[in-house]
VOBA-1610 file (N, C-alpha, C; in pm, whole numbers, padded with zeros to 5 digits, always signed):
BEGIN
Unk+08265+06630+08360Unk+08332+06702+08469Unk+08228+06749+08571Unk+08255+06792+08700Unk+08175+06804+08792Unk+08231+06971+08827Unk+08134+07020+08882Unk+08128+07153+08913Unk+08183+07165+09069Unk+08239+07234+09173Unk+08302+07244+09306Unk+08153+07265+09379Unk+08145+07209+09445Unk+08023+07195+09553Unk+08026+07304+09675Unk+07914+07366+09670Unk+07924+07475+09796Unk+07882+07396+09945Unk+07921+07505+09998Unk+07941+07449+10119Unk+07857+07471+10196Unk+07764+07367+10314Unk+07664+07482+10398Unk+07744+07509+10521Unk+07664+07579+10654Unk+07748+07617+10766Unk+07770+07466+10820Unk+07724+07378+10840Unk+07824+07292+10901Unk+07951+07244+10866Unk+07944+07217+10699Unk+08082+07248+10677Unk+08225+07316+10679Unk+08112+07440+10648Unk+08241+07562+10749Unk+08295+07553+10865Unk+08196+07481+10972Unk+08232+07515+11067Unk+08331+07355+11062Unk+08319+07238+11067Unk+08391+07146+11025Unk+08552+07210+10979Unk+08554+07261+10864Unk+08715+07300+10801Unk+08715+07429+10877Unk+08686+07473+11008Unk+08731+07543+11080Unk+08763+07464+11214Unk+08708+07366+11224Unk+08808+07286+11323Unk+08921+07198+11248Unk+08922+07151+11172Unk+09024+07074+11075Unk+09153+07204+11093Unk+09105+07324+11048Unk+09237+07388+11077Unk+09324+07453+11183Unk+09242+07431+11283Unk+09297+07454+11393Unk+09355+07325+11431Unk+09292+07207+11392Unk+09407+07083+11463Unk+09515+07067+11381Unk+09486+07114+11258Unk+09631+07114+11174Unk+09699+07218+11189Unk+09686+07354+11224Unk+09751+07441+11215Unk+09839+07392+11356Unk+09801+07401+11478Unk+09861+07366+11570Unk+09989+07233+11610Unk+09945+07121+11533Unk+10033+07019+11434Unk+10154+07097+11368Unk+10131+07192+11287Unk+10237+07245+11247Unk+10348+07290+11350Unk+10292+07349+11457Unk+10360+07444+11557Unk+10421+07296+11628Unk+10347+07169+11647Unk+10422+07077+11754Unk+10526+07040+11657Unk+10502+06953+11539Unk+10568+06875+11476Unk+10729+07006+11421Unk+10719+07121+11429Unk+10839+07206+11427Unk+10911+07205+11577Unk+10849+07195+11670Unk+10919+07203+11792Unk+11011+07014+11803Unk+10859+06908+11759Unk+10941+06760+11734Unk+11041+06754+11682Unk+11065+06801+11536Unk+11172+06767+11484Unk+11297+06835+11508Unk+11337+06913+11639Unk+11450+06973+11695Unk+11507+06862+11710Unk+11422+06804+11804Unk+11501+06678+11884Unk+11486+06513+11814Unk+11384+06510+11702Unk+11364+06420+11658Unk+11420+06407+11506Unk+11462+06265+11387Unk+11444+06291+11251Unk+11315+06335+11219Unk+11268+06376+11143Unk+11149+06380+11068Unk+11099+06244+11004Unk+11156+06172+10969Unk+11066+06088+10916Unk+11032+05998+11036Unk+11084+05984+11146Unk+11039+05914+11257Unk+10935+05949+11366Unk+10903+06135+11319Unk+10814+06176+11375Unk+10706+06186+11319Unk+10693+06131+11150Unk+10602+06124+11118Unk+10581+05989+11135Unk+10618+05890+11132Unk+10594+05750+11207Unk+10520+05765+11298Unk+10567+05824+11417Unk+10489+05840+11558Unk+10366+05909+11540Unk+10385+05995+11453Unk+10191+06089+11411Unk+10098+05948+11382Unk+10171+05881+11266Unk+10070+05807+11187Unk+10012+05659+11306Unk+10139+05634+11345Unk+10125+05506+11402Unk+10021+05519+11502Unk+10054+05644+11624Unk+09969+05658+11715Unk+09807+05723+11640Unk+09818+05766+11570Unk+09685+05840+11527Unk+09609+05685+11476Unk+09675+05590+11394Unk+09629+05498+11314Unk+09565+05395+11497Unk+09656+05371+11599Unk+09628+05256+11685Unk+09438+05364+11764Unk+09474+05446+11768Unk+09335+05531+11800Unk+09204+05490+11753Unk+09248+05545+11602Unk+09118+05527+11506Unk+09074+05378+11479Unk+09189+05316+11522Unk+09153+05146+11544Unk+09063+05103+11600Unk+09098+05171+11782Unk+08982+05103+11870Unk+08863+05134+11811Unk+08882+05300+11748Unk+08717+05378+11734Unk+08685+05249+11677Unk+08710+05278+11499Unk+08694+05169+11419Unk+08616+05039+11500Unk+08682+04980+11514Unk+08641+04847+11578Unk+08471+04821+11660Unk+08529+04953+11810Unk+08372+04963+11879Unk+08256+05001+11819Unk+08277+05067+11635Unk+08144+05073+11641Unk+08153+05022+11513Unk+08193+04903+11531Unk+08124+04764+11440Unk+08174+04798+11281Unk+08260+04869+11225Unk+08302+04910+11139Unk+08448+04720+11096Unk+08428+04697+10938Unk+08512+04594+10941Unk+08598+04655+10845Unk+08742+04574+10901Unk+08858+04563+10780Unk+08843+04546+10671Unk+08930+04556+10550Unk+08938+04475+10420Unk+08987+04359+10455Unk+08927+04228+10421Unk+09020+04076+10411Unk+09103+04067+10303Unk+09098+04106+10182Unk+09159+04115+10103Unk+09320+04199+10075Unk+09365+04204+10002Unk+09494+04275+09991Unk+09445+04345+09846Unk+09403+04251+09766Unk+09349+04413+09664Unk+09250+04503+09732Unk+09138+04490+09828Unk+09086+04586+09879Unk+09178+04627+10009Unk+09267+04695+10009Unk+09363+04737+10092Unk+09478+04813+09999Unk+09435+04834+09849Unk+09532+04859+09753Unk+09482+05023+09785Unk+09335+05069+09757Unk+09299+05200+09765Unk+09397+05246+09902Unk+09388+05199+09967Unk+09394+05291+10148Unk+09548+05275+10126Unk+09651+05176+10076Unk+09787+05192+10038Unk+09833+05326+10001Unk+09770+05331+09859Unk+09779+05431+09779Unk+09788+05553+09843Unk+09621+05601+09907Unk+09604+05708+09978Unk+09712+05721+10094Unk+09696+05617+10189Unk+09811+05651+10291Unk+09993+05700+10258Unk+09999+05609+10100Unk+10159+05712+10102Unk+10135+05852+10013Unk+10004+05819+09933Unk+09980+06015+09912Unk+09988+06102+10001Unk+09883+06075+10107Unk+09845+06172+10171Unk+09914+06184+10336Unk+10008+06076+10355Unk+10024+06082+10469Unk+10185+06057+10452Unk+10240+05933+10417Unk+10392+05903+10433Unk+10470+06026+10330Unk+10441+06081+10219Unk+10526+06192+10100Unk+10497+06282+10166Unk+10375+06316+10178Unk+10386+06468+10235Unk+10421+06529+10386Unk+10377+06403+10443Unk+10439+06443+10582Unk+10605+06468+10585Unk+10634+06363+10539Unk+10804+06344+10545Unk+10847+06489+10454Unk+10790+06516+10371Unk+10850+06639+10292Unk+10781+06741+10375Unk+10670+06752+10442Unk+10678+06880+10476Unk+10747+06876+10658Unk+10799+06763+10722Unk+10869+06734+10814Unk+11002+06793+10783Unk+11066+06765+10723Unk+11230+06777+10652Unk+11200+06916+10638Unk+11119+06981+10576Unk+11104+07140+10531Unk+11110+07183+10627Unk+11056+07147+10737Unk+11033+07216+10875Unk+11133+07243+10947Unk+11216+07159+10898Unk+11408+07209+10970Unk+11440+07340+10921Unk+11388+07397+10810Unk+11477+07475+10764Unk+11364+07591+10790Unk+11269+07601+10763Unk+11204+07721+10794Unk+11105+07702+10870Unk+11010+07861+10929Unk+10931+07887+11011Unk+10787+07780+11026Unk+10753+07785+11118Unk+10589+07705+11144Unk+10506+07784+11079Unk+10529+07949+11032Unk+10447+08019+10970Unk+10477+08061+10840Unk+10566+07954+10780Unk+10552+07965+10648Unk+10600+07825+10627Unk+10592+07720+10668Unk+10564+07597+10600Unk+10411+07615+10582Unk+10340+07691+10713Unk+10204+07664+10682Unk+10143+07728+10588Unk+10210+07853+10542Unk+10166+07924+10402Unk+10166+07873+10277Unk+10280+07802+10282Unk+10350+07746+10174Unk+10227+07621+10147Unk+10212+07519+10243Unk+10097+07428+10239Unk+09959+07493+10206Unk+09925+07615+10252Unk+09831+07697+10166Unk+09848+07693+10030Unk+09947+07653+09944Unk+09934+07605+09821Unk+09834+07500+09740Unk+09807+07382+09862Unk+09719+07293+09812Unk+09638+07291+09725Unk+09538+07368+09734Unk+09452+07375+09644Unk+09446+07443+09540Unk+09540+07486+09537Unk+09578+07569+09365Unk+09656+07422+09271Unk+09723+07341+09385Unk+09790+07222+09288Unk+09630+07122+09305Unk+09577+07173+09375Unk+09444+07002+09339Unk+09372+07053+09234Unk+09347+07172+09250Unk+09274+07230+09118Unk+09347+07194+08978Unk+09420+07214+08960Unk+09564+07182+08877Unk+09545+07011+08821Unk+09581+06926+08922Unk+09518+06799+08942Unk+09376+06720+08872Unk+09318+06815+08914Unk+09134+06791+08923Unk+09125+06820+08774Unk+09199+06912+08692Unk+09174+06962+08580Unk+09254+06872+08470Unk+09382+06842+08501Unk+09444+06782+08421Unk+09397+06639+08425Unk+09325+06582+08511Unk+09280+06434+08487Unk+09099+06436+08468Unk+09074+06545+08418Unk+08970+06592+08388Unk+08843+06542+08502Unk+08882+06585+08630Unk+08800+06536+08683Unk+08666+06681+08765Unk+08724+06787+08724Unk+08678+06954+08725Unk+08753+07056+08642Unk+08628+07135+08607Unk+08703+07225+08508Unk+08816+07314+08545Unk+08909+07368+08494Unk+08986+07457+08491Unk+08915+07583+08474Unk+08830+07683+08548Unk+08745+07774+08477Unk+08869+07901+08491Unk+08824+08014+08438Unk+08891+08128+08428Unk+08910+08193+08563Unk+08866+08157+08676Unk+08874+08198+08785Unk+08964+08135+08836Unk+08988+08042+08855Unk+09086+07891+08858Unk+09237+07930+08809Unk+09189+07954+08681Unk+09360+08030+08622Unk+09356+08118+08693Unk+09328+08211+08736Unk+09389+08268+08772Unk+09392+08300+08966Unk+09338+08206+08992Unk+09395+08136+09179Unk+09553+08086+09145Unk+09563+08014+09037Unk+09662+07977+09030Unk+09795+08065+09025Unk+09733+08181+08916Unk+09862+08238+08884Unk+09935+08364+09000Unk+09819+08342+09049Unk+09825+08475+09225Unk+09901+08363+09343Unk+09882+08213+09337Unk+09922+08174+09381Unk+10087+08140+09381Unk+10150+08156+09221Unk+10247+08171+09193Unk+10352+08279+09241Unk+10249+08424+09217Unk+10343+08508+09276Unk+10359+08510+09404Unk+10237+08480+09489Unk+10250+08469+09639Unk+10414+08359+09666Unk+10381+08298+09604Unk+10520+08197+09650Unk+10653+08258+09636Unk+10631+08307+09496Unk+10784+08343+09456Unk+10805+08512+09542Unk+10700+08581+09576Unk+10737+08687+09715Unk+10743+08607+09839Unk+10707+08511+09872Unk+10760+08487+10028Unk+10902+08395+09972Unk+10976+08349+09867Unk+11048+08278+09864Unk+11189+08382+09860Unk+11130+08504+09887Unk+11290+08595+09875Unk+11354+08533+09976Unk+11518+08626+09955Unk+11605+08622+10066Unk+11561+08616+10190Unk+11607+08568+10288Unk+11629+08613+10447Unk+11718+08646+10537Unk+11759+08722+10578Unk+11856+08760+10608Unk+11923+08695+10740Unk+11807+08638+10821Unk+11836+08578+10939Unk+11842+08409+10905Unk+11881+08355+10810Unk+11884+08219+10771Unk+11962+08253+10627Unk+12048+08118+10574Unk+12121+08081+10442Unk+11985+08134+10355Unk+12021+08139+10205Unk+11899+08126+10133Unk+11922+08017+10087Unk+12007+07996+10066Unk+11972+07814+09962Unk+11932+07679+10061Unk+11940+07703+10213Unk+11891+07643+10312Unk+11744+07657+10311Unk+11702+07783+10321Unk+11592+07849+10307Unk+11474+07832+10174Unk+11569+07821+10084Unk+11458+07791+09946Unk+11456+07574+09898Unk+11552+07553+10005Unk+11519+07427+09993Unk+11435+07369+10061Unk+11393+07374+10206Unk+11275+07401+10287Unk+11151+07401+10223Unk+11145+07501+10138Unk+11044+07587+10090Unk+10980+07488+09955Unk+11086+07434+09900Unk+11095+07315+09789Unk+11029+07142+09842Unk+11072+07151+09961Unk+11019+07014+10024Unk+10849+07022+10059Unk+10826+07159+10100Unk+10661+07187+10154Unk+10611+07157+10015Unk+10665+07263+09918Unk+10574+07230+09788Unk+10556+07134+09764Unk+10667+07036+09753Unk+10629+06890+09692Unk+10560+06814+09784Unk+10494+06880+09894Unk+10416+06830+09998Unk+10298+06829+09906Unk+10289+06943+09898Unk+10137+07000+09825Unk+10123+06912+09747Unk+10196+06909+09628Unk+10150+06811+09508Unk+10129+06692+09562Unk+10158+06635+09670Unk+10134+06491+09678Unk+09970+06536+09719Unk+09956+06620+09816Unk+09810+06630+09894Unk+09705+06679+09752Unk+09740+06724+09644Unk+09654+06719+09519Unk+09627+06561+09437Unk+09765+06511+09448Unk+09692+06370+09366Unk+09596+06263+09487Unk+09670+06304+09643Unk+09587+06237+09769Unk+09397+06305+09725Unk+09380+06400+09702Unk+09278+06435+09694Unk+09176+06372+09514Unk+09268+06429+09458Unk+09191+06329+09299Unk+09226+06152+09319Unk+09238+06088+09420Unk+09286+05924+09433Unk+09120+05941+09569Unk+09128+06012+09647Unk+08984+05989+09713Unk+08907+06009+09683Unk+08882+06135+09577Unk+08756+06149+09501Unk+08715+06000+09435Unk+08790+05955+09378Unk+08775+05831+09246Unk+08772+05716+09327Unk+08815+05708+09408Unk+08816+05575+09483Unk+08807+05509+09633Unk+08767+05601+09704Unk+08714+05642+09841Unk+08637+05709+09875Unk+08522+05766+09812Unk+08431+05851+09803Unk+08336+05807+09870Unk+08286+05627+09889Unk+08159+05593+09880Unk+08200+05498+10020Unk+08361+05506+10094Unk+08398+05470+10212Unk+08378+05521+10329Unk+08333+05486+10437Unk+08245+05557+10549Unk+08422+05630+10571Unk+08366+05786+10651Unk+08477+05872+10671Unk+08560+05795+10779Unk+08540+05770+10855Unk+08619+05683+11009Unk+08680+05571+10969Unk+08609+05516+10885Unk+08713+05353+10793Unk+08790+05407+10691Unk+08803+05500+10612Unk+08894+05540+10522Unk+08990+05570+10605Unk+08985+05688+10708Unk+09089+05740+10790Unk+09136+05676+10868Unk+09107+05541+10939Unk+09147+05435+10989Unk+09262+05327+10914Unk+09212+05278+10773Unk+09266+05202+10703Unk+09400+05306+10618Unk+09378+05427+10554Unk+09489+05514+10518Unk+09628+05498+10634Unk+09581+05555+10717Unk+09682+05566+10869Unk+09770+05421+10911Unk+09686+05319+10887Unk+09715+05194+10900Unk+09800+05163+10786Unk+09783+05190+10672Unk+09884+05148+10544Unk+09973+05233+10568Unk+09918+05410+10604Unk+10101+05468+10629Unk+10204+05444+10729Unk+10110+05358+10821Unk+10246+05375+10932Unk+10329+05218+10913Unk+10264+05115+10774Unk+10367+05046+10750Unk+10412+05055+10666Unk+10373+05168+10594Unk+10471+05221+10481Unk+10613+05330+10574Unk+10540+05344+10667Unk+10691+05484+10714Unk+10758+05360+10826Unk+10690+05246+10890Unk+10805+05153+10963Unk+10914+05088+10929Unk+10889+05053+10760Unk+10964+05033+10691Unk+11120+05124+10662Unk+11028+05249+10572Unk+11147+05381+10567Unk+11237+05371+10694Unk+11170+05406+10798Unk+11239+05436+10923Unk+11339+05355+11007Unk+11278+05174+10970Unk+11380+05118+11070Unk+11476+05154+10932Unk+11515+05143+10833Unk+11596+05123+10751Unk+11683+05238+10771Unk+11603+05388+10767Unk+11694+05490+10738Unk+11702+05542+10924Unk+11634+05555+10987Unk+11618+05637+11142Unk+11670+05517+11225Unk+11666+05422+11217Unk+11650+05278+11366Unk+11613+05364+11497Unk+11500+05389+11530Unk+11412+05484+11599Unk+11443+05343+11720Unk+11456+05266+11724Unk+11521+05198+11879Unk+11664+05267+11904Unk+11750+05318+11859Unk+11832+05412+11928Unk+11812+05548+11978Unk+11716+05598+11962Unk+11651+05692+11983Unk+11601+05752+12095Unk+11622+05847+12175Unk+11541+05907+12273Unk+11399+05914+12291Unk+11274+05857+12335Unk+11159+05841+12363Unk+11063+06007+12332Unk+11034+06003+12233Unk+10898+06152+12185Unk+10898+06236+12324Unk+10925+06338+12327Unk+10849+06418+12364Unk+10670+06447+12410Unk+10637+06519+12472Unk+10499+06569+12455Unk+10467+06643+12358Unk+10517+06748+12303Unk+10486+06807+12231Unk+10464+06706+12044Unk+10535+06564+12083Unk+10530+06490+11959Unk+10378+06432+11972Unk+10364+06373+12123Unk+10256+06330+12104Unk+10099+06400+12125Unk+10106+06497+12128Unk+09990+06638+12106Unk+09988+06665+11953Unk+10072+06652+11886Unk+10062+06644+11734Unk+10019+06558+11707Unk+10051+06401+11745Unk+09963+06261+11667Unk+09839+06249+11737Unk+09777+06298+11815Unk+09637+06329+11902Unk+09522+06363+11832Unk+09629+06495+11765Unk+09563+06616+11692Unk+09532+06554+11576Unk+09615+06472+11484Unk+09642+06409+11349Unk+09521+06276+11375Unk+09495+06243+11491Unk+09391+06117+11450Unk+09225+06205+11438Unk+09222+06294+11539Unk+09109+06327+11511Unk+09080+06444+11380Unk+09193+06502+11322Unk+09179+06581+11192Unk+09152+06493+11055Unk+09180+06348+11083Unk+09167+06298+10984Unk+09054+06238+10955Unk+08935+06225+11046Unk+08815+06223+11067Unk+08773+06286+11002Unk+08780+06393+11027Unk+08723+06590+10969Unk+08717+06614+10874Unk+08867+06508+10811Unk+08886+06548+10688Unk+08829+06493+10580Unk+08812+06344+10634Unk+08709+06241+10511Unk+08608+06284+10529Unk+08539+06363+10650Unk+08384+06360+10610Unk+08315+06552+10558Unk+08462+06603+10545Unk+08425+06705+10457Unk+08434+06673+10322Unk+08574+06556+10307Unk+08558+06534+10168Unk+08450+06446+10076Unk+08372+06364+10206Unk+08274+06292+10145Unk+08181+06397+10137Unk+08129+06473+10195Unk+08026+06625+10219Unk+08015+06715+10107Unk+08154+06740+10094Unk+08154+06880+10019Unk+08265+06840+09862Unk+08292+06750+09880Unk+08401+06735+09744Unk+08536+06794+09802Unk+08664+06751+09700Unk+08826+06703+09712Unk+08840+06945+09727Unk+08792+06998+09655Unk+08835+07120+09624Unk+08832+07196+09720Unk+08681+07174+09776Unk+08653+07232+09903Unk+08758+07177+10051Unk+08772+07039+10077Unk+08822+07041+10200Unk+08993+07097+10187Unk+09019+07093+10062Unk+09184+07178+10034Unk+09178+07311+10081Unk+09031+07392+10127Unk+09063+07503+10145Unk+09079+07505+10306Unk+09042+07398+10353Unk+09137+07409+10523Unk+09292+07532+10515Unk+09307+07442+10406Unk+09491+07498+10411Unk+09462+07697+10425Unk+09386+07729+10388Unk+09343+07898+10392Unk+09340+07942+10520Unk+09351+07830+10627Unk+09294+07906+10729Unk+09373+07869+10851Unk+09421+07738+10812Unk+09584+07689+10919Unk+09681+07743+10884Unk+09739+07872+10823Unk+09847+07950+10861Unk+09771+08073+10961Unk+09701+08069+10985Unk+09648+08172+11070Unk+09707+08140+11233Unk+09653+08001+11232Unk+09695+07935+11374Unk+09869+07933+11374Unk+09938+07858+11261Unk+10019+07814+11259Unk+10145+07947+11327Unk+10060+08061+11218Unk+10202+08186+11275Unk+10150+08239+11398Unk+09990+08251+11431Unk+10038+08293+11583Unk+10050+08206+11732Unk+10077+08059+11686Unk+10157+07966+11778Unk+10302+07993+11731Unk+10362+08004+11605Unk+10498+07990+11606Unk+10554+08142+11675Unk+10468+08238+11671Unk+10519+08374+11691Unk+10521+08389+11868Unk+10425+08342+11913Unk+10433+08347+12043Unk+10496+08288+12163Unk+10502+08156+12081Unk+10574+08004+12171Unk+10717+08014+12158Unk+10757+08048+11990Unk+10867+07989+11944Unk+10924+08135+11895Unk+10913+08234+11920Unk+10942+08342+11900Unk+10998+08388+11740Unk+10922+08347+11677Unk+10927+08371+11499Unk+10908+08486+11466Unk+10963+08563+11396Unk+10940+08651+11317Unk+10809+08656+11213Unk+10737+08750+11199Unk+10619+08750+11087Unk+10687+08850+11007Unk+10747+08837+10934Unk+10827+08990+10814Unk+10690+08976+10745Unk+10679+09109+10678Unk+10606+09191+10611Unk+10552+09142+10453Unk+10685+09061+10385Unk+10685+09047+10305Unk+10599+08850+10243Unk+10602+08778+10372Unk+10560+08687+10417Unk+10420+08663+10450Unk+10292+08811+10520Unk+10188+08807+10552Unk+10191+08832+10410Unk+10245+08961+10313Unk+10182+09021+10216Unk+10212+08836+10094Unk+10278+08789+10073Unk+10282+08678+09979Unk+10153+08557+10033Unk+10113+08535+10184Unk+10018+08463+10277Unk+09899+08548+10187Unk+09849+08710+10195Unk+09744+08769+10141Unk+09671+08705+09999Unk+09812+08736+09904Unk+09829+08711+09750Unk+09735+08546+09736Unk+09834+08431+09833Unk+09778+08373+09816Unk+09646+08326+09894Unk+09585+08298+09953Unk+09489+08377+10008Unk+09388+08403+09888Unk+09383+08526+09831Unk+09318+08578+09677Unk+09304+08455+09585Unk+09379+08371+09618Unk+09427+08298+09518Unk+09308+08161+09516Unk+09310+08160+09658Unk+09239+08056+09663Unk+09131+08053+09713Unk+09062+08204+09747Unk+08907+08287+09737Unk+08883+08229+09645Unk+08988+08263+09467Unk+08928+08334+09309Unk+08898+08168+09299Unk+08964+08048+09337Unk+08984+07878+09281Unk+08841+07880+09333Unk+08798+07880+09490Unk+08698+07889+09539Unk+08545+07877+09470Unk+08596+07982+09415Unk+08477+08061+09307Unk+08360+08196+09384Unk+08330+08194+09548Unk+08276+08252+09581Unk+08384+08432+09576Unk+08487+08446+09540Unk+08504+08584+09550Unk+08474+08629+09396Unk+08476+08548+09246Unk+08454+08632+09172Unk+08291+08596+09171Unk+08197+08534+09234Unk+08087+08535+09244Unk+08055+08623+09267Unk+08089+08635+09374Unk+08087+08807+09505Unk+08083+08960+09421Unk+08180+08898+09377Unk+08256+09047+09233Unk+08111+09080+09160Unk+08072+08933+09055Unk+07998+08974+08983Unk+07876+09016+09015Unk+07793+08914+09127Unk+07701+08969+09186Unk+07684+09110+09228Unk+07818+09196+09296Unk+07783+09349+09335Unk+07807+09449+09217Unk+07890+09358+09078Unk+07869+09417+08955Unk+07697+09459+08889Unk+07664+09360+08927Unk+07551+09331+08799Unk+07432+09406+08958Unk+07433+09407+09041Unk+07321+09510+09136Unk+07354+09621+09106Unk+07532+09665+09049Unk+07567+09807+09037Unk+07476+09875+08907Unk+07507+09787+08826Unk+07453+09792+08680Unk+07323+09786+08676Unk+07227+09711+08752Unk+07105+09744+08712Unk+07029+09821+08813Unk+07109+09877+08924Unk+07063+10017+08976Unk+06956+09995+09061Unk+06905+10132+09142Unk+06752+10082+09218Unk+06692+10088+09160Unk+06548+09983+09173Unk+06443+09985+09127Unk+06445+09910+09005Unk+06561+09848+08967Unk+06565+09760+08815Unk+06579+09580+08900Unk+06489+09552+08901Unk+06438+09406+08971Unk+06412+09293+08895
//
């Protein structure tokens, strides 16, 4: 098993732009799917983000797979990480806020940890259990009633983001194992490329997106955002390991609720930041730097001044 890799400042600063292009994604792709299905707006993310990273791809001498078994990895990854979870956390997005799908997707890394452990690919340490189990309650407090929406509308929403998450935990243990050693710009090129003929498929079948009214702007400022986050994202995960770039998700509900609160006039209830906090804690403790933190100002407490 492998230990979670720390991070230096360029990385930080890296999954601090990753979450601002995703957090903001959240805020378009909720305004898209008013007027759009969801699974056709995740078509339009992937397709346009995928024809982008093409040209990149291409101009700087980067080659395809010829093969179809080497095109099996980037399959895989593209309906992990891009066609399941988009479409589930698209559909979720009908039913609830831009600032708590994006909380809710703050789950990630409590399910990759989860993931990472059960296919023994990182330990489960005691800090870990318990990201997880803070992460539990955080959910089940923002999953109360609402008074300004159905609840069973409301907790089904809430059901589609999650099963977002779990897909973005096995997307993350499928790149560790088998995309690791793929330059970041050709993974995110070839993924995008397998999802958007994995979602052309879904879509003419279930959407026929030729009857359809022509995207919006606000659709295509989301697939803009989605080609260059996915850059960000392979080369934190080649950088820093699968655990670390899951903690983006910590920091795109920040963006997410104060675009949905300002643009789209959302409510932030009380009970929603405080379950966002919980988890949050949750995924400091997975982290490992907050009970580091802990023990370190333990053990200076304990051995006092002058004990060196």
């Amino acid at each position: 098993m492998q230990q979670p890799k720390t991070m230096n400042h360029t990385e930080w600063g890296l999954l601090m732009l990753l979450s601002i292009l995703w957090g903001g994604a959240f805020f378009f792709v909720r305004v898209a799917v008013v007027g759009l299905p969801p699974l056709t707006v995740v078509l339009a993310r992937v397709e346009i983000a995928a024809a982008i990273l093409l040209g990149l791809t291409l101009f700087l001498g980067h080659s395809l797979p010829c093969r179809m078994s080497a095109w099996t990895p980037f399959l895989v990854m593209g309906l992990l990480n891009n066609a399941v979870p988009f479409s589930f956390l698209n559909a979720g997005q009908t039913m609830v806020s831009v600032g708590l799908a994006s909380i809710i997707n703050g789950m990630t890394p409590l399910f990759t940890a989860l993931v990472m452990a059960s296919f023994r690919e990182e330990r489960l340490t005691m800090h870990r259990v318990v990201g997880v189990l803070l992460g539990v309650v955080g959910v089940v407090l923002i999953s109360r009633p609402d008074a300004a929406c159905m609840a069973d509308v409301r907790l089904l929403g809430i059901g589609l983001c999650l099963t977002a998450t779990l897909g973005y935990g096995f997307a993350a243990l499928w790149g560790r194992r088998h995309l690791a050693d793929v330059p970041p710009l050709k993974s995110a090129t070839c993924q995008l490329l397998s999802s958007t003929v994995i979602m052309a498929v879904v879509v003419a079948i279930v959407d026929r997106p030729w009857t359809l009214p022509m995207p919006g702007e606000e659709v295509w400022m989301a697939l803009f955002g989605t080609a260059i986050a996915y850059v960000v994202f392979f080369e934190i995960l080649t950088r820093a390991g699968a655990s670390n770039v899951m903690l983006v998700t910590l920091l795109i509900p920040v963006t997410a609720l104060l675009l949905g609160n300002m643009f789209l006039a959302e409510p932030i209830p009380a009970y929603e930041l405080a379950g966002a906090a919980i988890i949050g804690m949750g995924l400091l403790s997975i982290d490992g730097r907050l009970p580091r933190r802990a023990m370190g100002f333990v053990s200076e407490r304990l051995a006092g001044p002058g004990r060196s």
